[in-house]
C-alpha positions in Angstrom: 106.6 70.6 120.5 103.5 69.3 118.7 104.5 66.7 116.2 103.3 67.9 112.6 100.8 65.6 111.0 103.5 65.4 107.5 106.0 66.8 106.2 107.4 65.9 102.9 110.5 67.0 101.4 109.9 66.5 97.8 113.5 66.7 96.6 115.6 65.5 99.3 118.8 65.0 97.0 119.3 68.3 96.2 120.8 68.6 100.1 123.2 66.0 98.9 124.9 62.8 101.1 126.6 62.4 104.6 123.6 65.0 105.5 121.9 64.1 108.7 118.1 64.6 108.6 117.0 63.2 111.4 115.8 66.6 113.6 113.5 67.0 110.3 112.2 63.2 110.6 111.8 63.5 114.8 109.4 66.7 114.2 106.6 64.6 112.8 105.2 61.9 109.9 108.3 62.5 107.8 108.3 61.7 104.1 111.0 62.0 101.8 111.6 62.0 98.1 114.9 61.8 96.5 113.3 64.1 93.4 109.9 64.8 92.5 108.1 65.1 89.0 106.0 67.8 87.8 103.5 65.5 87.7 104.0 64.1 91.4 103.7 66.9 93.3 100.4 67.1 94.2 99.9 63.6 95.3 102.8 63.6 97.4 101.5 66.6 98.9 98.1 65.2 99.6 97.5 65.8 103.5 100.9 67.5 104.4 101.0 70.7 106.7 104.9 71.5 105.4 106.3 71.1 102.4 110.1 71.4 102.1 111.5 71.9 98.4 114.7 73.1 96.6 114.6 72.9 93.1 110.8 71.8 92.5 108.5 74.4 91.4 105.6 74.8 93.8 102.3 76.8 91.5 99.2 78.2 92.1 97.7 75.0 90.7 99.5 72.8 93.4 98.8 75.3 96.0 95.0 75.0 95.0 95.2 71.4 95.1 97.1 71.0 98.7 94.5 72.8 100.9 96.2 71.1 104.0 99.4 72.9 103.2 100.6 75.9 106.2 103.7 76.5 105.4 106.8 75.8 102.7 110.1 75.3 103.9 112.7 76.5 100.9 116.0 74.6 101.1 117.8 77.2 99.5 117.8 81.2 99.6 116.1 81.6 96.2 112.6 81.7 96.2 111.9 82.0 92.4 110.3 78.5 92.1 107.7 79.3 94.9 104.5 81.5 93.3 104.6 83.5 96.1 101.5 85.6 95.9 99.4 82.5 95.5 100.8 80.9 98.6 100.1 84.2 100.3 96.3 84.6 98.9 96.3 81.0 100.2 97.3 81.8 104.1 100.6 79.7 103.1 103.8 81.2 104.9 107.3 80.6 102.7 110.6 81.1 104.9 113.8 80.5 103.2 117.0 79.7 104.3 119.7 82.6 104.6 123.5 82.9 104.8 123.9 79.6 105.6 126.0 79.3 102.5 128.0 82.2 102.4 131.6 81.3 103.5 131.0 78.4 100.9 129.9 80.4 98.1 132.3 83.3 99.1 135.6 80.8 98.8 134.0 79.0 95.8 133.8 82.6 94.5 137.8 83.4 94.8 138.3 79.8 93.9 137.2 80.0 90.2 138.7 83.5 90.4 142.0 83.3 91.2 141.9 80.2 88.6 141.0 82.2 85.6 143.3 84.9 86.9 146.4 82.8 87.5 145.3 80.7 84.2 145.7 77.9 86.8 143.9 75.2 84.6 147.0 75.6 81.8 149.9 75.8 83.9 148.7 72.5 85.7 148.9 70.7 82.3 152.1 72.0 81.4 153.6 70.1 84.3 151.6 67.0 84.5 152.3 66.7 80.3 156.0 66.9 81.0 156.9 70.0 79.2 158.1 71.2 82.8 160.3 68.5 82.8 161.9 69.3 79.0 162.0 72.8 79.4 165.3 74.8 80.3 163.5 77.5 82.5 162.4 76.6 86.1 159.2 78.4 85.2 157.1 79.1 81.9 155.6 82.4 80.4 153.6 80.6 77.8 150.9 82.3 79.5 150.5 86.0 81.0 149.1 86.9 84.5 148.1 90.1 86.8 148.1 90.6 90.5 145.0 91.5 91.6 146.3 94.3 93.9 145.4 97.4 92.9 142.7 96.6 90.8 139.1 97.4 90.9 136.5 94.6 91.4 132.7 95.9 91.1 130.3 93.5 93.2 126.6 93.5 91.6 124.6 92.4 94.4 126.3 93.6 98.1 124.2 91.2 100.2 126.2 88.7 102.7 127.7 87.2 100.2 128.4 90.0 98.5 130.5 91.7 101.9 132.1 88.7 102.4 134.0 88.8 99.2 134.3 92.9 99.7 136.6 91.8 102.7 138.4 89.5 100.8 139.2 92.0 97.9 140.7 94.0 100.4 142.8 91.5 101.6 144.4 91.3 98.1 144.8 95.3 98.1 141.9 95.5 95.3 139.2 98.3 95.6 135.8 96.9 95.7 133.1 99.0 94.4 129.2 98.0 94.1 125.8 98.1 91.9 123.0 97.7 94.2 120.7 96.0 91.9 117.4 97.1 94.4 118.2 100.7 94.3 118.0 100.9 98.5 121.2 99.3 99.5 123.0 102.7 99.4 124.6 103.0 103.0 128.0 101.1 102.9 131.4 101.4 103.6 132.1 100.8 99.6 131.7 103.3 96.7 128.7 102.8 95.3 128.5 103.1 91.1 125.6 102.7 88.7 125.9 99.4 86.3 127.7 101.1 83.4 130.3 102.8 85.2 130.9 99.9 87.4 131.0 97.8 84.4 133.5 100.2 82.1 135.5 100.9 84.9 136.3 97.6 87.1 139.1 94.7 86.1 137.0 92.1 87.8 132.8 91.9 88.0 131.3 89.4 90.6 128.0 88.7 90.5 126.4 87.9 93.4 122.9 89.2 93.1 119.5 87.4 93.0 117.0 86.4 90.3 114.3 88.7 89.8 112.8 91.2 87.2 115.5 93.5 88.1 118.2 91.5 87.5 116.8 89.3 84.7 119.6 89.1 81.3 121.2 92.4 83.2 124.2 91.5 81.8 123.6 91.0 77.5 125.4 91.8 74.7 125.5 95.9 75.3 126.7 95.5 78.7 129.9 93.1 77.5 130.7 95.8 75.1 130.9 98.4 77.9 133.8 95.8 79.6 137.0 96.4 79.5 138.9 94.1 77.0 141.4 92.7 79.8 138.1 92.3 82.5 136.8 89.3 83.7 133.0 88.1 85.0 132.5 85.8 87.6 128.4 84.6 88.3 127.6 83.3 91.3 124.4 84.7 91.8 121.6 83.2 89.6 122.4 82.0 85.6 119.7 84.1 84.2 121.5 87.6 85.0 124.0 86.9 82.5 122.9 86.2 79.0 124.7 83.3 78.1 124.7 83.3 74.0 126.1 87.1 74.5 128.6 85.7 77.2 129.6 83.3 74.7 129.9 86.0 71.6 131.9 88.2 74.2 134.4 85.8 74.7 134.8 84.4 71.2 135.3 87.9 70.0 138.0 88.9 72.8 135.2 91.6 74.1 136.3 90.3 77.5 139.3 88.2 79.2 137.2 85.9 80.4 134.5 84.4 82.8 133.8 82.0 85.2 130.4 80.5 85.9 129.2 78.5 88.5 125.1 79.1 87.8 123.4 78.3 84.5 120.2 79.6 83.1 118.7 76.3 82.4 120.3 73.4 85.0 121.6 71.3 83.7 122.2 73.2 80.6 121.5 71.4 77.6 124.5 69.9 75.9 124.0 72.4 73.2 124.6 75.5 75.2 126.9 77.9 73.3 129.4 78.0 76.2 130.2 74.6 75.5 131.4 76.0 72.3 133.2 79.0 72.4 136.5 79.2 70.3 138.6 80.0 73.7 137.5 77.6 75.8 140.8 78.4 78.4 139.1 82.3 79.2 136.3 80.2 80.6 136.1 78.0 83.8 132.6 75.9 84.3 130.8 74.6 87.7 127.9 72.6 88.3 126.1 75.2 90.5 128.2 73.6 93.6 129.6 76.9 95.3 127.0 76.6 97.8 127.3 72.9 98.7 130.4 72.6 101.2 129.6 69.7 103.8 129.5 72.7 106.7 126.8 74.7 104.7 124.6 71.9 103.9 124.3 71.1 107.5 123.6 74.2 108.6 120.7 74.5 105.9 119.2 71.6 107.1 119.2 73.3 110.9 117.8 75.9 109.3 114.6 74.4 107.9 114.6 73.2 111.5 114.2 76.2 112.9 111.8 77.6 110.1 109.2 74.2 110.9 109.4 75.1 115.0 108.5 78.6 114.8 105.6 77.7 113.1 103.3 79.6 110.4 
């Protein structure tokens, strides 16, 4: 294989430690960034043939300014920080990377779940504070719980990720249903609902949809109040789907169960973001965008990149 003149991975720490890059660095003149500035991008781009970014934004005004530039790597699925019509008017080529995070995201999915579910976070503070130890009952019902057998869980979003968790509802004996938030995923072995009857009729919403105009704040303030009081929302898709001052509003006013959230609109959020404030902060369970970032599925992003620079643009 020829040896690329540079490549340049502008935010190499979004891929996170104990991940081997060395394939990417034996491919050509490899230079990497931890993170990269607004500001820095287009001198660090100066003479590179392949970008490879995660997080940084990559605009018409940088693709202007790189005319070297053949092809963009995308360490991640999204492509919403790419300006994809001025890489294509440029003769840039843009390949993401796909499914490589799914059984990550998938069990991160059930994780937070079953958690708010099984009000796992309490229960585990009951023992470790010794009321366990005090009590008279080899148990506690300070707090209420449902099996999620024979419930229905709607799925916005029925891409890989999306039938990966369909097979795990069925495991529990719960009937997935799903929203195909493109209109043209209609063909699957799951009933298939528009967004307000999925939303008024399911005990459990997963989100695990993309960002785009479609999808942008498709679940606000009138959506919440088509919920059912005793339902739950769990976003692992992108943060700006879910309105997050109506989220918060929901909750406060018992419109919903819960929610758990493992994508922001703004990351980090800012540390006045009204989620940090709700009045029931037990119905809600917080990630840092990490449902994606198991060891296994890091690595395999990274061979996937690999495969997206030797095929070329």
């Amino acid at each position: 294989m020829v040896r690329i003149n540079k490549i340049v991975f502008l935010d190499a720490a979004t891929v996170g430690p104990c991940i081997d890059l060395t394939k990417i660095e034996n491919m050509g003149n490899f230079v990497k960034y931890n993170d990269t500035a607004p500001g820095e991008v287009i001198e660090r781009l100066q003479y590179a043939e392949v970008a490879i970014v995660n997080k940084t934004k990559i605009t018409e005004e940088i693709i202007r300014a790189c005319p070297q530039l053949k092809l963009i790597c995308v360490a991640a699925t999204g492509m919403n920080n790419i300006d994809l019509d001025a890489a294509a008017a440029a003769g840039i080529t843009v390949k993401n990377a796909v499914a490589y995070s799914t059984n990550s995201v998938v069990q991160h999915t059930f994780s937070m779940l079953l958690a708010l579910v099984n009000k796992i976070n309490f229960f585990d503070g009951y023992v470790k504070s010794g009321q366990y130890s005090q009590s008279s009952l080899f148990t506690s019902y300070d707090r209420v719980f449902s099996e999620l057998a024979g419930k229905q869980v709607g799925i916005i979003g029925l891409g890989a990720i999306g039938k990966k968790s369909a097979k795990v509802i069925e495991a529990f004996d719960a009937q997935p249903v799903y929203y195909s938030t493109s209109g043209k995923n209609l063909d699957q072995p799951y009933p298939r609902l528009e967004l307000n009857e999925l939303l008024s009729s399911s005990d459990v919403i997963l989100i695990h949809a993309p960002l785009n105009k479609a999808t942008h704040n498709l679940i606000d303030e009138a959506q919440f109040r088509l919920m059912k009081p005793s339902a739950v929302l769990v976003n692992a898709g992108r943060g700006k789907i879910v309105n997050e001052q109506a989220l918060a509003e929901a909750i406060d006013a018992e419109i919903i169960a819960g929610a758990a959230l493992d994508v922001f609109a703004e990351e980090p959020f800012p540390a006045d973001n009204p989620l940090l404030k709700v009045k029931y902060p037990e119905r809600l369970i917080l990630t840092p965008h990490i449902a994606w970032t198991s060891v296994e599925a890091r690595n395999r992003l990274v061979l996937q990149i690999v495969d997206n620079i030797k095929a070329g643009w």
